[in-house]
C-alpha positions as CSV (number, residue, x, y, z in Angstrom):
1,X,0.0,0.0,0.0
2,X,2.9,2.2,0.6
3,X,4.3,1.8,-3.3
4,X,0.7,2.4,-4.5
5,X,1.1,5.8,-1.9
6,X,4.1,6.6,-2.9
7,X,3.2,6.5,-7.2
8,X,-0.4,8.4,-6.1
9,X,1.7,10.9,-4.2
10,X,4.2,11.2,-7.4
11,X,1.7,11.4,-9.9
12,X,-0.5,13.9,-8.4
13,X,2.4,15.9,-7.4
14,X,3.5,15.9,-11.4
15,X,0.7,17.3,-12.3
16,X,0.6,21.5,-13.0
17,X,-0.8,23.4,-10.7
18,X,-4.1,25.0,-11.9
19,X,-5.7,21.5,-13.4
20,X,-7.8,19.7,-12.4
21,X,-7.2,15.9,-12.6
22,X,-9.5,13.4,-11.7
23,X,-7.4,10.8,-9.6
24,X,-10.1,8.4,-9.9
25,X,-10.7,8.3,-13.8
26,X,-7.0,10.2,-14.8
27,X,-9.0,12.6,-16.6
28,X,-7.9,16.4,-17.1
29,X,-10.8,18.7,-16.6
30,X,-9.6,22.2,-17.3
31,X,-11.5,21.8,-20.8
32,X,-14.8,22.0,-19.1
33,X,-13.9,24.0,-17.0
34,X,-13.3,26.8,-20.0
35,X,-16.6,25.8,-21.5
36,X,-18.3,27.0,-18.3
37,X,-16.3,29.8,-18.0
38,X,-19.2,32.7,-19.1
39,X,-18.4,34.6,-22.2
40,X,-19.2,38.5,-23.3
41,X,-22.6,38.7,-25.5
42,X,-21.8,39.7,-29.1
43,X,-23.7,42.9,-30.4
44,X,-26.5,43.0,-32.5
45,X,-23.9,44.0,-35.4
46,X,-21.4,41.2,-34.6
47,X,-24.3,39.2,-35.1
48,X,-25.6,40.7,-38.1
49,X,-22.7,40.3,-39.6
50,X,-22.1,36.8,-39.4
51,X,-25.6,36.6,-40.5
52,X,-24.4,38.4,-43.6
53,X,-21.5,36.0,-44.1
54,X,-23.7,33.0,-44.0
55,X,-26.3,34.2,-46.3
56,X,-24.4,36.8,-48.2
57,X,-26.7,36.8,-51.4
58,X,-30.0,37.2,-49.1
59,X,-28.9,40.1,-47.8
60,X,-27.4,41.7,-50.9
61,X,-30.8,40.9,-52.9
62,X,-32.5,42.6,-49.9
63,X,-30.6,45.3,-49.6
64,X,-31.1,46.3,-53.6
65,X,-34.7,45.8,-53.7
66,X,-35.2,48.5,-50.5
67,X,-32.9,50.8,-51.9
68,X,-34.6,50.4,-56.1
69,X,-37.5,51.1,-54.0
70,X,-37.0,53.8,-52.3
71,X,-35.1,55.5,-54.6
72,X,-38.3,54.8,-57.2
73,X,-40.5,56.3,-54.3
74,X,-38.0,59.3,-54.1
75,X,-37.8,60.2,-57.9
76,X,-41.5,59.4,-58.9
77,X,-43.5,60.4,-56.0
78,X,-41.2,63.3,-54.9
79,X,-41.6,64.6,-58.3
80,X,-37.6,64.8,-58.7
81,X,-36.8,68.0,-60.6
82,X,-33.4,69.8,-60.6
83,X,-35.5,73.5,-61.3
84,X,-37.7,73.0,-58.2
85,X,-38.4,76.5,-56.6
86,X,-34.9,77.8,-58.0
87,X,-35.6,81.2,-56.4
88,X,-35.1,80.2,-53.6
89,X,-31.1,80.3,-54.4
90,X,-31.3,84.1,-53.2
91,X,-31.7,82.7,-49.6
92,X,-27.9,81.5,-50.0
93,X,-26.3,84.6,-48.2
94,X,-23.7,84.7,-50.9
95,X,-22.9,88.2,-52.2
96,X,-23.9,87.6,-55.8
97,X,-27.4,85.9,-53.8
98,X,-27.9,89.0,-51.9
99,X,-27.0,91.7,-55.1
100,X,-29.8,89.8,-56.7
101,X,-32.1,90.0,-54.2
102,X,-31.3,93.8,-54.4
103,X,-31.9,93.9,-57.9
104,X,-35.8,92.0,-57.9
105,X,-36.8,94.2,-55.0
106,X,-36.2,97.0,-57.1
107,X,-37.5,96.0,-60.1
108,X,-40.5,94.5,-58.2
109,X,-41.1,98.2,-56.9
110,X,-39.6,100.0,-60.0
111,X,-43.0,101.7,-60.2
112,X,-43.5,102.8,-56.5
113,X,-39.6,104.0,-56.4
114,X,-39.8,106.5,-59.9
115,X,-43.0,108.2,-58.1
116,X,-41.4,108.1,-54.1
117,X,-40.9,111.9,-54.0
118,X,-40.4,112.0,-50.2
119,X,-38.0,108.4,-50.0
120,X,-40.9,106.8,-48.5
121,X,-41.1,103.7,-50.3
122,X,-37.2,103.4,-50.5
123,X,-37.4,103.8,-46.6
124,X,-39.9,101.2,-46.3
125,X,-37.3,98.4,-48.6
126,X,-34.6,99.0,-46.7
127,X,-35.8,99.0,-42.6
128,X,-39.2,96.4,-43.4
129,X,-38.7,92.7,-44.7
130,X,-40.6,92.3,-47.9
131,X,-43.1,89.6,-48.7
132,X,-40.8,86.1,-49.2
133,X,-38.0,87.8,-47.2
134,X,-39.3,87.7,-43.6
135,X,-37.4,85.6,-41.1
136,X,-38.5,82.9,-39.1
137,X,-37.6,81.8,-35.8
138,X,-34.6,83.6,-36.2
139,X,-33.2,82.0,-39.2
140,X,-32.7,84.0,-42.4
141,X,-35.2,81.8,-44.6
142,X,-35.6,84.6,-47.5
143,X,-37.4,82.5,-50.6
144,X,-40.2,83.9,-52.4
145,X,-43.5,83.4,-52.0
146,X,-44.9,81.2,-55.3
147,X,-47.9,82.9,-55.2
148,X,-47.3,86.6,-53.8
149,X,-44.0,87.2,-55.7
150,X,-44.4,87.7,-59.4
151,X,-41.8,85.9,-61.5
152,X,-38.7,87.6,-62.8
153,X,-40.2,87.6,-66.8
154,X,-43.8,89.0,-65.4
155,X,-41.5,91.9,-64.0
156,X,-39.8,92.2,-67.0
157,X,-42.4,92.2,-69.6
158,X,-44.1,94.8,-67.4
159,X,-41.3,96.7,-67.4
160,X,-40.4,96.7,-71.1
161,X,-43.7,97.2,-71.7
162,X,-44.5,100.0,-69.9
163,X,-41.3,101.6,-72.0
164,X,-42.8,100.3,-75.1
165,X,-46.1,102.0,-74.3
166,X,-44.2,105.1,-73.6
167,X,-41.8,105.8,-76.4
168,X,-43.1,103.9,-79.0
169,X,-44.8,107.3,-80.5
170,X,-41.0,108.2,-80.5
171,X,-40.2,105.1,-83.1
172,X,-43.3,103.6,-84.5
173,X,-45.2,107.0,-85.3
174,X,-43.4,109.7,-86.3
175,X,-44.2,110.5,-89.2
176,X,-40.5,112.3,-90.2
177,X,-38.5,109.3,-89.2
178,X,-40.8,107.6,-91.1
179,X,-40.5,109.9,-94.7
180,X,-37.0,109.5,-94.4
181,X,-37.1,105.8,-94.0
182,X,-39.1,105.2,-96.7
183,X,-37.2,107.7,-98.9
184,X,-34.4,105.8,-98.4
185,X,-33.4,103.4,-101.5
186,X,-31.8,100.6,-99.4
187,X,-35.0,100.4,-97.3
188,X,-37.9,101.5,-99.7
189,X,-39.6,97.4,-99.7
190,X,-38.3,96.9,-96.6
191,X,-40.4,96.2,-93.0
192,X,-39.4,99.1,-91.3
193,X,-42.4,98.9,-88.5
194,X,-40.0,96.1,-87.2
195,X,-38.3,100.1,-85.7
196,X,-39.7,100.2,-82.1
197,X,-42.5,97.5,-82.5
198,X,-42.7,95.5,-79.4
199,X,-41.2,92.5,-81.7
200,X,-38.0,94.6,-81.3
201,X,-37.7,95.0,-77.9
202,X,-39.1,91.1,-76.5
203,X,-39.0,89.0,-79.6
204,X,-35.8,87.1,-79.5
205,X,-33.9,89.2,-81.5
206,X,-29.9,89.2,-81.6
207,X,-28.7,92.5,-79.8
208,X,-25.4,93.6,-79.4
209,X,-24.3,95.6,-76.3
210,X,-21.2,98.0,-76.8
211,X,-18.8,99.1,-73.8
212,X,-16.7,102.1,-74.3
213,X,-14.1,101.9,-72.4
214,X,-12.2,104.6,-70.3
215,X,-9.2,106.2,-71.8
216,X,-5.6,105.5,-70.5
217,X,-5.7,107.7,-67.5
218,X,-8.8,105.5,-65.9
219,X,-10.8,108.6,-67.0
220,X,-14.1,108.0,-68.4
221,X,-13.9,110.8,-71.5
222,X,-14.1,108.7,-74.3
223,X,-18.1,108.6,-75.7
224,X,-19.7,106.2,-77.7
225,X,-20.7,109.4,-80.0
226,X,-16.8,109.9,-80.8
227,X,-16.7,109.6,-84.4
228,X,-13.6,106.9,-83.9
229,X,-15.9,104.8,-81.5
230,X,-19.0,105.6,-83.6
231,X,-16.7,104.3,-86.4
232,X,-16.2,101.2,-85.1
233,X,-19.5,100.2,-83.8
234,X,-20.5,101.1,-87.5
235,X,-18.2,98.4,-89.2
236,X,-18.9,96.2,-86.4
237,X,-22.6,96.1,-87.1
238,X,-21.7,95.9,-90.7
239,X,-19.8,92.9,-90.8
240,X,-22.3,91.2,-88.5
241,X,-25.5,92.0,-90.5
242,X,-23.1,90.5,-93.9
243,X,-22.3,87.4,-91.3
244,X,-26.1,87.0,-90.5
245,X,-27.1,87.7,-94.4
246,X,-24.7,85.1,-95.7
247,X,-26.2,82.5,-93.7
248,X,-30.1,83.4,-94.0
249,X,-30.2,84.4,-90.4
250,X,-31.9,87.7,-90.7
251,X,-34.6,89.0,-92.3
252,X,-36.6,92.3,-92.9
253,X,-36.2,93.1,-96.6
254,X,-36.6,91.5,-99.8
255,X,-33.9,89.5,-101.7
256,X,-32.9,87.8,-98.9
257,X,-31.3,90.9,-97.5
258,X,-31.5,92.1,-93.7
259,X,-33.2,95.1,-92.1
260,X,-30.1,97.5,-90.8
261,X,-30.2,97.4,-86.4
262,X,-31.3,99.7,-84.7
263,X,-28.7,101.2,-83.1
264,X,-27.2,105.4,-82.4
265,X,-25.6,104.5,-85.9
266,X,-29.3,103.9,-87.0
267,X,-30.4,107.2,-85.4
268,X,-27.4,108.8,-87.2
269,X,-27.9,107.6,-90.6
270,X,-31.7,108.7,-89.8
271,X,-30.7,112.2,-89.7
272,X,-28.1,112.4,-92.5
273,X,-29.9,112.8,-96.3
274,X,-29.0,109.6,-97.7
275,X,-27.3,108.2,-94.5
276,X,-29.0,104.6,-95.5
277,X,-26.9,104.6,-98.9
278,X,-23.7,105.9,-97.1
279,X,-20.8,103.6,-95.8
280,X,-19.4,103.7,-92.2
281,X,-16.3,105.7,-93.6
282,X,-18.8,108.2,-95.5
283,X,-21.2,108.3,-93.1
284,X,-19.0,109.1,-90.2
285,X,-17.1,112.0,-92.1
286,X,-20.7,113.8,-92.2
287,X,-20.9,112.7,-88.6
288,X,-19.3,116.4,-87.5
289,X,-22.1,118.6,-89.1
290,X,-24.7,117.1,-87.3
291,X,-23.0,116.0,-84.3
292,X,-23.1,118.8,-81.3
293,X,-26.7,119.6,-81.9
294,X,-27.6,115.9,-82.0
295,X,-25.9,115.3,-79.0
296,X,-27.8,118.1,-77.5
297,X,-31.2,116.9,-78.7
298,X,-30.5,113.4,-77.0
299,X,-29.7,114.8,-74.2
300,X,-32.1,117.4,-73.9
301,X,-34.9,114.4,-74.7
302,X,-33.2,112.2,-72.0
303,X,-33.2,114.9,-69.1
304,X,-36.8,115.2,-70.4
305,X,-37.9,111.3,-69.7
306,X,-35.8,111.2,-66.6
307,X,-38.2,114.7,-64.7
308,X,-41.7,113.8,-66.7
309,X,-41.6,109.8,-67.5
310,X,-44.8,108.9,-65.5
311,X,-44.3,104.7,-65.2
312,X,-49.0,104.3,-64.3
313,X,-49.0,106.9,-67.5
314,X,-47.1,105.2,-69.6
315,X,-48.4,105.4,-73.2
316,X,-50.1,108.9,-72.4
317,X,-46.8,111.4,-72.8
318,X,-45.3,112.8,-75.9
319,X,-41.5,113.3,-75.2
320,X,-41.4,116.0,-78.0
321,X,-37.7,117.1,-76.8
322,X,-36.8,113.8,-78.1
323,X,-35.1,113.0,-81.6
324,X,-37.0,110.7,-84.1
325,X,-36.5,107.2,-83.8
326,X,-35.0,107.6,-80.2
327,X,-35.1,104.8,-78.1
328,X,-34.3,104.2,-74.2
329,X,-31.1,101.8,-75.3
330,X,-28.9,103.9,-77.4
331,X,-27.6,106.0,-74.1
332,X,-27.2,105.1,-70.5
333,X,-28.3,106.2,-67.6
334,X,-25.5,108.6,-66.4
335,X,-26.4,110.6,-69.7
336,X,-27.8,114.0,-69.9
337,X,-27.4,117.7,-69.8
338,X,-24.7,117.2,-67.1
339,X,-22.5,114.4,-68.6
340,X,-22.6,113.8,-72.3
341,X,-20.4,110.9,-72.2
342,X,-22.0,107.3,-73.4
343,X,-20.5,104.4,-72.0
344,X,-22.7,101.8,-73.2
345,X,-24.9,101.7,-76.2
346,X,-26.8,98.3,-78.0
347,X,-28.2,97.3,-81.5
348,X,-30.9,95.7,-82.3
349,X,-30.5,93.2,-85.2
350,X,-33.8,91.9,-86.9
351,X,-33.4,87.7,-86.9
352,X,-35.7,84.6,-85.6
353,X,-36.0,83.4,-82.5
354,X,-36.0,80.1,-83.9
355,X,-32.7,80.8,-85.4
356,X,-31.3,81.7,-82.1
357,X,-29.5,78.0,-81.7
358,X,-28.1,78.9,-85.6
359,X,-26.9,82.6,-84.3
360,X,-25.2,80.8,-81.2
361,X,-23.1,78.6,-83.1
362,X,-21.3,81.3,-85.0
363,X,-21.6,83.9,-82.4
364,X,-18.0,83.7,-81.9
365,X,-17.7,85.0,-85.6
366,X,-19.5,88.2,-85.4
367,X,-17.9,91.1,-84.7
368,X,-17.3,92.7,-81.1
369,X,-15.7,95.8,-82.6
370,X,-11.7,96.2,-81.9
371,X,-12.0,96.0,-77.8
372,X,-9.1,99.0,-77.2
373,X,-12.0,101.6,-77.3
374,X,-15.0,99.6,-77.6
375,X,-16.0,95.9,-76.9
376,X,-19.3,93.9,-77.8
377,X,-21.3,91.5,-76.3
378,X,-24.0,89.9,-78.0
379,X,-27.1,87.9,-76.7
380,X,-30.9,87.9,-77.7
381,X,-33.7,89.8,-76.0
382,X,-34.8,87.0,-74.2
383,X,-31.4,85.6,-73.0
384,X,-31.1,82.6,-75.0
385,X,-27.8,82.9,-75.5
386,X,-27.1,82.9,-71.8
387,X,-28.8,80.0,-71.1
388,X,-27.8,77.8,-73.8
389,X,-23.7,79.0,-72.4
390,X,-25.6,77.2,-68.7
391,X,-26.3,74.2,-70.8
392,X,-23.1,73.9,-72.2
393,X,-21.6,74.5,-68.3
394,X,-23.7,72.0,-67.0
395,X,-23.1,69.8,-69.9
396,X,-19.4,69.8,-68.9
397,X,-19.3,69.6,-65.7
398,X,-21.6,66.8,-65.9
399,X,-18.9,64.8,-67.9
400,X,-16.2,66.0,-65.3
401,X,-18.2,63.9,-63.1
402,X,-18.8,60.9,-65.7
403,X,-14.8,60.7,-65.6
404,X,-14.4,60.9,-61.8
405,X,-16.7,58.2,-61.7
406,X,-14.4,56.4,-64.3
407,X,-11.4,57.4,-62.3
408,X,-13.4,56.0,-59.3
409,X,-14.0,52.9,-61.2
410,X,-10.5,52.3,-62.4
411,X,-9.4,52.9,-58.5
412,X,-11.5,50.6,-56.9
413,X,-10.3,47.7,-59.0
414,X,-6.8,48.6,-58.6
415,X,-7.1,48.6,-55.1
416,X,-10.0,45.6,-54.4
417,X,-8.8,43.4,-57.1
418,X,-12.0,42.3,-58.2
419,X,-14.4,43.4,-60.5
420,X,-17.3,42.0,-58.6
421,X,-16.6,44.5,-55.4
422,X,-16.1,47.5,-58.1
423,X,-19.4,46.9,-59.7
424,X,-20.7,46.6,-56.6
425,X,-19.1,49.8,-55.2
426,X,-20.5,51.7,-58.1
427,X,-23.8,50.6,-57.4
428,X,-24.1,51.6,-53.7
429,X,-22.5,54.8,-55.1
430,X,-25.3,55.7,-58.1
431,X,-28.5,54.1,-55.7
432,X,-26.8,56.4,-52.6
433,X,-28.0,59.6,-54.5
434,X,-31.7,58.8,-54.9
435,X,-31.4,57.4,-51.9
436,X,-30.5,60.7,-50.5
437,X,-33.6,62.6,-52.4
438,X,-35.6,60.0,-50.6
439,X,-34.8,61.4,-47.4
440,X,-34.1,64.6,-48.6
441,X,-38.1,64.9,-49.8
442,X,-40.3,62.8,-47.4
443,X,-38.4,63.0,-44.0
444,X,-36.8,66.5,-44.2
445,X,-40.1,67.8,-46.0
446,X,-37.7,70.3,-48.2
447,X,-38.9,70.6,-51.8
448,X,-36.3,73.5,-52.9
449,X,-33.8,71.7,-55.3
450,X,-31.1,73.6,-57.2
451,X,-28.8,72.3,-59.3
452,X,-26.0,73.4,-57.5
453,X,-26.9,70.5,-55.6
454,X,-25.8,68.1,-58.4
455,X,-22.1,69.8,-57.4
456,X,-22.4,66.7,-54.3
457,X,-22.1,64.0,-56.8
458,X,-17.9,64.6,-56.8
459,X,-18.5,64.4,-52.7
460,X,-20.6,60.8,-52.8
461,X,-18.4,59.2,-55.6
462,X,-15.4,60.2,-53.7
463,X,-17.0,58.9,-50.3
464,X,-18.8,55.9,-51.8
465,X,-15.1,55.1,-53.0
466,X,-13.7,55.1,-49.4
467,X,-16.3,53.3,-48.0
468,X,-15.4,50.3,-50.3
469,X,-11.5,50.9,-49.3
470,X,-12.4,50.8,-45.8
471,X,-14.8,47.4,-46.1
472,X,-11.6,46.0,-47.9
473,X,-8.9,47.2,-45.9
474,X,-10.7,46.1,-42.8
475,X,-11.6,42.4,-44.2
476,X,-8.0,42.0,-45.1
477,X,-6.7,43.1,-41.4
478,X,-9.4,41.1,-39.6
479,X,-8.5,37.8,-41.5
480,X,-4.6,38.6,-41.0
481,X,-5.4,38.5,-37.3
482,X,-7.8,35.6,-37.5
483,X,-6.1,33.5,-40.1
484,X,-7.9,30.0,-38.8
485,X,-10.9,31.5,-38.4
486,X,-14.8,31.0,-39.8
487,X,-15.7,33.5,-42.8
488,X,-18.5,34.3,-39.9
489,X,-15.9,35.2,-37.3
490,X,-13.7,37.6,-39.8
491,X,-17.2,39.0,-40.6
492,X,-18.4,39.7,-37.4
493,X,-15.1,41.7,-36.7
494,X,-14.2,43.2,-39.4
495,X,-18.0,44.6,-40.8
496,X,-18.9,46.8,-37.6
497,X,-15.2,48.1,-37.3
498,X,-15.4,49.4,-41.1
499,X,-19.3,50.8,-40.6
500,X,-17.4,52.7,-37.4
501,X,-14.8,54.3,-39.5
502,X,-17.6,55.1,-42.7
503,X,-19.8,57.2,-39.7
């Protein structure tokens, strides 16, 4: 009994402290022991992410039809449209926002302001928010109103008209300007009611504005009525109309030939015998005889609109003072009896508007004059030309982002390896913008969507491409560290710690 002692004694004192061995069966039960040992819970991501690994097609298919879904809801039901309430850009705070805002106060009040003897009304636009431009609770939320703020065109169609009403007597009906219009050989068969016919003014005609610049000093001296600048402004029209005739774009007289503009050159040639048969160089060396006391006349006629031009009696006054064929465009407004100096000037040339995307093509063909003295802008009446050069804008920075998202594309392979996880990648990127509008529209409740929204899509294809880099980079680190591990396990810590890092 002593042996068999003396063997227990040695065997159990062999055996490392911290087991537990079973002297009776010879077993080692530190095993179980571990198994009872209570272990933390995994999260609800841990497990949600082994549940992905398992059933990784499930979860993908699921995860597209919710998001096709939504976004569908977002774009068809929110009524998705990148010119939703664009005025309310002017809310931005940015300077050119807030000159803007200036300028349709003004010319929704252009009425009220030429009668405000007293300042009154001015006074009122400057201490009182306006109608679309109060503030509530304390944030600066200036949008027009849809339905009390008229649209920018309404103003401007009243305003134009109201100075059509008012000087069209001027143009249309004087019976002088008329006699020596249709005196005149070059314009005998032509349609010269086009002159000062609201068709002038609002219907999409090409018109050329002309910027006389200051002299050397930084002085403002030189005048559009110089006979050098009045020189070039004649040519410059000239070659255009010949541009515009050569390719059918203008109309107005027979033979395929094009009414002259209307411009100061017009007015000029108006008052010279024969000035419609004259060229520039001819017409401008009669330009002297007539010149000081028709420079007087258009000023004396401008002072004249500027004291009696009653805006709610517009139609009813006779501007006598005023030269034949005279017209609000051919001066600015810092000309008159005190300053005789014309700084900008336009012409009016007789085209289509549905030759407007024509004129626009060879626009950069027509001639702007020599740009030392003076320098020419053209557009139409209506604009056109400025918003087909926002087309063309948009247009290209819409295929900047096409090739970021090809640059995205190309770097997501490179990096990933595998074409399944780019295409993948792009998809959550494209589906993230709807997506967005989803929210955007139903939970947020906003309906105002500029385009300079669409300026975001650099943002989410540069974000959507991190994302994927962090899901890989993450994977890749997790499966380093847990090389023997289930595809679950790797999942479970690798797919909440890369969500982490995306928030």
């Amino acid at each position: 009994m002593t042996g068999n002692g003396d063997i227990f004694e040695e065997e159990q004192g062999s055996v490392e402290k911290g087991t537990n061995f079973n002297a009776v069966t010879g077993d080692d039960q530190t095993a179980g022991n571990e198994e009872c040992t209570p272990t933390k819970r995994k999260s609800i991501f841990s497990r949600w992410a082994e549940s992905m690994a398992r059933h990784p097609w499930k979860h993908l298919l699921t995860a597209l039809v919710i998001s096709v879904a939504l976004s569908a809801i977002g774009i068809i039901v929110g009524d998705f449209s990148i010119a939703a309430d664009n005025a309310g850009w002017r809310s931005r705070g940015t300077t050119i926002a807030n000159r803007h805002s200036q300028y349709f106060l003004l010319r929704r009040h252009w009425n009220d302001l030429f009668n405000d003897v007293d300042g009154s009304i001015w006074q009122e636009l400057q201490g009182n928010p306006q109608t679309g431009w109060e503030e509530f609770n304390n944030d600066r939320v200036r949008r027009m109103s849809r339905v009390e703020s008229p649209s920018e065109l309404s103003l401007f169609e009243e305003g134009s008209g109201a100075y059509f009403k008012t000087f069209r007597g001027q143009i249309g009906d004087n019976e002088g300007f008329h006699r020596n219009l249709i005196t005149a050989e070059e314009l005998s068969a032509c349609e010269t009611d086009w002159y000062g016919s609201r068709s002038m003014i609002s219907g999409g005609n090409l018109v050329s504005v002309w910027k006389i610049n200051p002299n050397k000093d930084g002085l403002s001296t030189i005048s559009a009525l110089d006979s050098d600048v009045l020189l070039g402004i004649c040519e410059a029209e000239t070659n255009t109309l010949s541009i515009l005739e050569k390719r059918g774009l203008c109309s107005g007289c027979p033979s395929d030939k094009c009414l002259p503009p209307y411009s100061l050159v017009f007015m000029v040639r108006q008052r010279i015998e024969g000035g419609f048969d004259l060229s520039c160089t001819e017409l401008i060396a009669q330009w002297p005889t007539i010149q000081n006391e028709f420079i007087a006349s258009l000023a004396e006629c401008v002072e004249d609109v500027k004291v009696n031009y009653e805006p709610n009696k517009a139609g009813s006054l006779n501007f006598t003072s005023c030269p034949a064929g005279f017209w609000p465009s051919v001066v600015d407004d810092k000309f008159g009896l005190d300053n005789s100096v014309v700084r900008y000037t336009s012409s009016y040339f007789y085209t289509d508007k549905d030759d407007a995307d024509a004129i626009y093509g060879i626009v950069d063909e027509l001639d702007r004059a020599s740009g030392d003295t003076v320098q020419g802008a053209y557009d139409t009446t209506n604009a056109y030309f400025l918003e087909i050069y926002i087309d063309e804008l948009v247009n290209r920075d819409m295929a900047l982002a096409m090739g970021s998202a090809f640059i995205t594309m190309v770097a997501i392979l490179v990096h990933t390896g595998s074409p399944w996880l780019t295409l993948m990648g792009l998809i959550q990127i494209i589906l993230s913008f709807p997506l967005s509008y989803f929210f955007y529209f139903f939970v947020l409740k906003i309906e105002f969507f500029p385009f300079l929204n669409f300026i975001g899509v650099f943002v989410v294809f540069a974000l959507g491409a991190d994302d994927v880099f962090v899901a890989v980079d993450k994977w890749k680190n997790a499966r380093l560290e847990m090389k023997n591990n289930k595809t679950e396990e790797v999942a479970s810590r690798a797919l909440p710690d890369a969500a982490y890092a995306m928030l």
